[in-house]
C-alpha positions in Angstrom: 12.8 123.2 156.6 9.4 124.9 156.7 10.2 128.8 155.2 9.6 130.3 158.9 11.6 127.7 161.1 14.5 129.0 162.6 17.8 128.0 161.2 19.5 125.5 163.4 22.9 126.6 164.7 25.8 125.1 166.1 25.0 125.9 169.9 21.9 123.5 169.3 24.4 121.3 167.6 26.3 121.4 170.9 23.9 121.5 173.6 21.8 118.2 171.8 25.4 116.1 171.4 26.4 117.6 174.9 29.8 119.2 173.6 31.0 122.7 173.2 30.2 124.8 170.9 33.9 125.0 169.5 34.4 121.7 169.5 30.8 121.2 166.6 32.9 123.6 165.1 35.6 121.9 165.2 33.8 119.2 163.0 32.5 121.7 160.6 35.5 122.7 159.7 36.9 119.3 159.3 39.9 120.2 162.1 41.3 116.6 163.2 41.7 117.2 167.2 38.2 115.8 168.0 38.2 112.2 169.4 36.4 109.6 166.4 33.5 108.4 169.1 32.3 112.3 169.4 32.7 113.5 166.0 30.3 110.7 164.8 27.8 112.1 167.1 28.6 115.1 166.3 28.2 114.4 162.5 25.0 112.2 163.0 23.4 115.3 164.5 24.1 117.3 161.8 22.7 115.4 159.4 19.7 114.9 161.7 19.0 118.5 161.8 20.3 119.1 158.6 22.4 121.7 159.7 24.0 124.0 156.5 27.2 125.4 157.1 27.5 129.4 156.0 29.3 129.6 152.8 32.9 130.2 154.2 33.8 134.1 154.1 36.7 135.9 154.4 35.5 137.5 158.0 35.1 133.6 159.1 39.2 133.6 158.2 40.2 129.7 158.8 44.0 128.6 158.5 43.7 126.3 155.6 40.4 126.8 153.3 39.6 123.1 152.2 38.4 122.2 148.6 37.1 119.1 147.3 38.0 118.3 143.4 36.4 115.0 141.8 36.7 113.3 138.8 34.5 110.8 136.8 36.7 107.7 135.1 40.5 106.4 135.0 43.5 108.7 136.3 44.0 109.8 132.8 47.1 111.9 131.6 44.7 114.6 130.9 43.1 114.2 134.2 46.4 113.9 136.4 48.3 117.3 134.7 44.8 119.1 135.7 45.3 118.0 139.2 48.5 118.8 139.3 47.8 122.4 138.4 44.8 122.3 141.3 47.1 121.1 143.8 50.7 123.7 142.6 47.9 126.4 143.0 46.4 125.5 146.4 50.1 124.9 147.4 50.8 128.7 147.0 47.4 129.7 148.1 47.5 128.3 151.6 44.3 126.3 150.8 44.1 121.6 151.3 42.7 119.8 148.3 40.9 116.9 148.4 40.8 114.6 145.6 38.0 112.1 145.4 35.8 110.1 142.5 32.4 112.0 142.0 30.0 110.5 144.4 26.1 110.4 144.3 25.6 109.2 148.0 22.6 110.6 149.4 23.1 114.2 150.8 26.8 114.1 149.8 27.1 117.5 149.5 25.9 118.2 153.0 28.1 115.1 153.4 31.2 117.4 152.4 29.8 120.6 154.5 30.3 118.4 157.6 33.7 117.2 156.6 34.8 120.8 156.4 34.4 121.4 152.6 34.3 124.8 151.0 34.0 124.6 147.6 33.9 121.4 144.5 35.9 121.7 141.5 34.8 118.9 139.2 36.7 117.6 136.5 34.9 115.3 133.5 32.2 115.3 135.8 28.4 115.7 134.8 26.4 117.4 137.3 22.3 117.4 136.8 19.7 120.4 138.2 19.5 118.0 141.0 23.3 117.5 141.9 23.0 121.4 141.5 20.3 122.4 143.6 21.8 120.2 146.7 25.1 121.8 146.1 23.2 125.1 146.2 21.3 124.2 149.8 24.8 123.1 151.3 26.2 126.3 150.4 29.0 124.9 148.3 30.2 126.5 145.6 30.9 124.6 142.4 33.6 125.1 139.3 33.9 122.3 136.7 36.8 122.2 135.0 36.2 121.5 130.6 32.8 121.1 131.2 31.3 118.0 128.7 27.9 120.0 128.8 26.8 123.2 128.2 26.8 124.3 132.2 23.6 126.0 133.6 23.9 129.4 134.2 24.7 128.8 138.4 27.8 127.0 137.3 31.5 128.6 137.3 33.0 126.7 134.6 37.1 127.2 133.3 38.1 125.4 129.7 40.2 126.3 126.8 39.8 127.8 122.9 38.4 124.4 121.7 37.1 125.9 118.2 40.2 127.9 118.1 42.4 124.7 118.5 40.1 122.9 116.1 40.5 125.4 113.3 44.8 125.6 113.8 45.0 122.2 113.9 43.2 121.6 110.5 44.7 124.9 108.8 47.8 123.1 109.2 47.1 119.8 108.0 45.6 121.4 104.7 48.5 124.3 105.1 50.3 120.5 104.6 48.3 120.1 101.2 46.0 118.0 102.6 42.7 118.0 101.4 40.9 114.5 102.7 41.5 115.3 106.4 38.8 113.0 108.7 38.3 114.3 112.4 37.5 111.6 114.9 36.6 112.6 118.5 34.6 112.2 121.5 31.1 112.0 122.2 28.3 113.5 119.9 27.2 116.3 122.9 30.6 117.1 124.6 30.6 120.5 124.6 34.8 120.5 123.8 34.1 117.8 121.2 31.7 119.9 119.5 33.9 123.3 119.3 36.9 121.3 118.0 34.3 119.7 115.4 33.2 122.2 114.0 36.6 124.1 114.2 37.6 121.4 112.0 34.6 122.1 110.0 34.8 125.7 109.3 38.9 125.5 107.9 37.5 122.1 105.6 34.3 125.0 104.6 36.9 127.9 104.1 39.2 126.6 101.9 36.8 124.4 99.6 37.6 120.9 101.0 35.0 118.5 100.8 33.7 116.6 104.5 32.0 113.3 103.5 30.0 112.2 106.4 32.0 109.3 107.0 34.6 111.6 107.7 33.4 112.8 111.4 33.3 109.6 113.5 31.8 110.1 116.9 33.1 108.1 120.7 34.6 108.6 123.8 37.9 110.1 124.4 39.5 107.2 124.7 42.6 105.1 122.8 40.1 102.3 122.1 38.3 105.1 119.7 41.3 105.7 118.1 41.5 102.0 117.2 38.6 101.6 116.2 37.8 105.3 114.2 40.9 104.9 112.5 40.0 101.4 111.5 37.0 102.3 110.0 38.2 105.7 108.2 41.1 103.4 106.9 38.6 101.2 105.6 36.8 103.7 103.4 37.0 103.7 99.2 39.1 106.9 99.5 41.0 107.2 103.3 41.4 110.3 104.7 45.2 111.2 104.2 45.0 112.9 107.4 43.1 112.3 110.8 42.4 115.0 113.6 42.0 113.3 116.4 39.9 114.6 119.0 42.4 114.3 122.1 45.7 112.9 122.3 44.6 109.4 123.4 42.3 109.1 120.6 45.5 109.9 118.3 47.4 107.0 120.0 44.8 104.6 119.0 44.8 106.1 115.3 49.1 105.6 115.2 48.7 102.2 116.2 45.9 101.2 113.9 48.1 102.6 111.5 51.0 100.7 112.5 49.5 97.3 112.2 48.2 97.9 108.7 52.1 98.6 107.4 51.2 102.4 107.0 54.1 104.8 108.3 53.3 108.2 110.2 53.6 110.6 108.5 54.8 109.3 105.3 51.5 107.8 104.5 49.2 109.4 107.2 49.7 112.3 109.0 47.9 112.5 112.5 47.0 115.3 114.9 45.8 115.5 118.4 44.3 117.4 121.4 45.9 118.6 125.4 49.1 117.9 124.4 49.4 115.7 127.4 52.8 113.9 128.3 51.4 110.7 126.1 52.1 113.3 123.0 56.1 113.6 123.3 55.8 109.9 124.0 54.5 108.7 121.0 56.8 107.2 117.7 56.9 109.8 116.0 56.3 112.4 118.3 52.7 113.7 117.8 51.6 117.0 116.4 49.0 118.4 118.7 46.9 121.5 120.1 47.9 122.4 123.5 45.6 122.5 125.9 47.1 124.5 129.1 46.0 122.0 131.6 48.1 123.0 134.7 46.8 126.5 133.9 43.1 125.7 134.1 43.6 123.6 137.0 45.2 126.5 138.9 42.4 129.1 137.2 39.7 126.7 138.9 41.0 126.7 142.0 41.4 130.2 142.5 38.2 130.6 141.1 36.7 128.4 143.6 38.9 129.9 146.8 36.8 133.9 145.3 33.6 132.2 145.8 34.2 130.2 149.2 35.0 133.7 150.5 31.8 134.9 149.2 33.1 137.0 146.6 31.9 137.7 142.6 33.5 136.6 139.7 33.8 139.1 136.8 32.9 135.6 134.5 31.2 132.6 135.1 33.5 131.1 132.4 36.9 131.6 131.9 38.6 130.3 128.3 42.4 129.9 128.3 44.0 129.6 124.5 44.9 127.1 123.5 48.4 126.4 120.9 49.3 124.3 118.1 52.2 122.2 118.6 53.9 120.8 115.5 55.8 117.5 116.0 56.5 115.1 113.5 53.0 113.1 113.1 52.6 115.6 110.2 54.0 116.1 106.8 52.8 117.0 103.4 50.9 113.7 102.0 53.4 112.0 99.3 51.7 112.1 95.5 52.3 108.6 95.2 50.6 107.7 98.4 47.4 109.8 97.1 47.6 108.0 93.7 47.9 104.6 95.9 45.3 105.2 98.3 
């Protein structure tokens, strides 16, 4: 659009496609009562004129605000309890949820104006200045959910007290009488991985325990990290006695790599993990871990996101829930003959 061109509205929307002007609306607003062979034209036209919905306001009161969350990756645990916080939320809100994989169409975010859209919530998603700025020129409001990056300053973002969580979680393995405690998590630039890290770091710094580097193994958040961390830190001259494990997946991975080399949890390793997802009371034994209030988040984003469809401010662009250890029975003190042994 050249900076003086008038804006196109709906009524040329309606006169070009030969409709009504409710009935472009209609298709806006995503509504279902418009016949398929119309609403492509309609659709088509938009796109053509590249028509931007109004950010949806409070004054423009619709029945059912509509919002779309997507996710990067598997249905994880830690994935499916934050939807299910999203959806409980939009439930008693009165507003539809969408739930989609994150796509990178071109123009999908006008894409999801036309379908009636009012806001994203992304979860494990990474957005760049250019998924950004086309969010911003469709009007749609974005919150990401445990943001892996550091977000730029437009973004609304909701996590949890990962540093926090990081420090309880080693205080209480060295509480334990640990002292050669190994953290393995997820990738190097993960904003969440990073807090718990050097969480970990700082209770390892404060009470005089040493950190050898091969003690912080870098990966994904994923089991198959936990097989193959563990393998590795089990491998070393002098094991760790005790592995923080950067979520609760990774932890799984760590029990069974423990498992197969005859070591018993937590007679001869305690473990500890991260979300305290419903893999964690799953586990044999059941897993120490530091919750992260998933279900909360969820429902924090999407009210979060429901403020800024209507156009309104948000006292915070990010909101940090705390976070809790858990003690199951992953964790015990370490036995003197396994530390002479090992």
């Amino acid at each position: 659009m050249r900076p003086n061109a008038r804006r196109t509205t709906l009524a040329d929307i309606a006169q070009a496609a030969g409709v009504s002007v409710a009935t472009v609306s209609k298709v806006v607003n995503g509504r279902g009562d418009v016949a398929p062979r119309t609403r492509a034209r309609v659709q088509e036209l938009l796109h053509q004129h590249r028509y931007l919905a109004p950010v949806f306001r409070h004054t423009e009161a619709i029945e059912s605000p509509t919002i779309e969350v997507q996710f990067q990756g598997g249905l994880k645990s830690y994935v499916a309890e934050a939807l299910e916080g999203i959806v409980d939320s939009a439930a008693e809100s009165g507003a539809s949820v969408v739930i989609s994989k994150s796509s990178r169409a071109p123009h999908w975010a006008r894409d999801l104006v036309s379908a009636g859209r009012h806001a994203v919530i992304a979860v494990t998603s990474v957005y760049t200045a250019a998924h950004l700025n086309e969010l911003a020129r469709a009007g749609l409001p974005l919150v990401v959910l445990d943001p892996l990056h550091l977000p730029d300053s437009r973004v609304n973002s909701v996590g949890a007290t990962n540093f926090a969580g990081g420090l309880a979680a080693t205080r209480h393995l060295l509480f334990l009488g640990h002292r050669r405690v190994a953290y393995l998590g997820g990738p190097t630039m993960a904003v969440c991985n990073q807090a718990r890290m050097h969480g970990y770091r700082a209770a390892m710094e404060a009470e005089g325990a040493q950190v050898p580097d091969a003690y912080v193994q870098p990966g994904e958040f994923t089991y198959e990290t936990g097989l193959l961390g563990a393998a590795a830190l089990l491998g070393l001259p002098e094991p760790p006695t005790a592995i923080f494990a950067g979520n609760d997946e990774i932890a799984l991975g760590v029990i069974e790599t423990a498992r197969t080399r005859g070591l018993r949890i937590p007679e001869d390793l305690s473990v500890v993990g991260f979300d305290d997802t419903n893999l964690a009371q799953m586990t044999s034994p059941p897993l120490t871990t530091v919750r992260q209030p998933l279900r909360e988040m969820g429902g924090a984003a999407l009210r979060t996101a429901l403020r800024l469809a209507n156009g309104e401010k948000v006292e915070s662009h990010h909101i940090e829930l705390a976070t809790e250890l858990v003690v199951r029975a992953s964790t015990a003190p370490p036995r003197e003959e396994t530390l002479a042994r090992r």
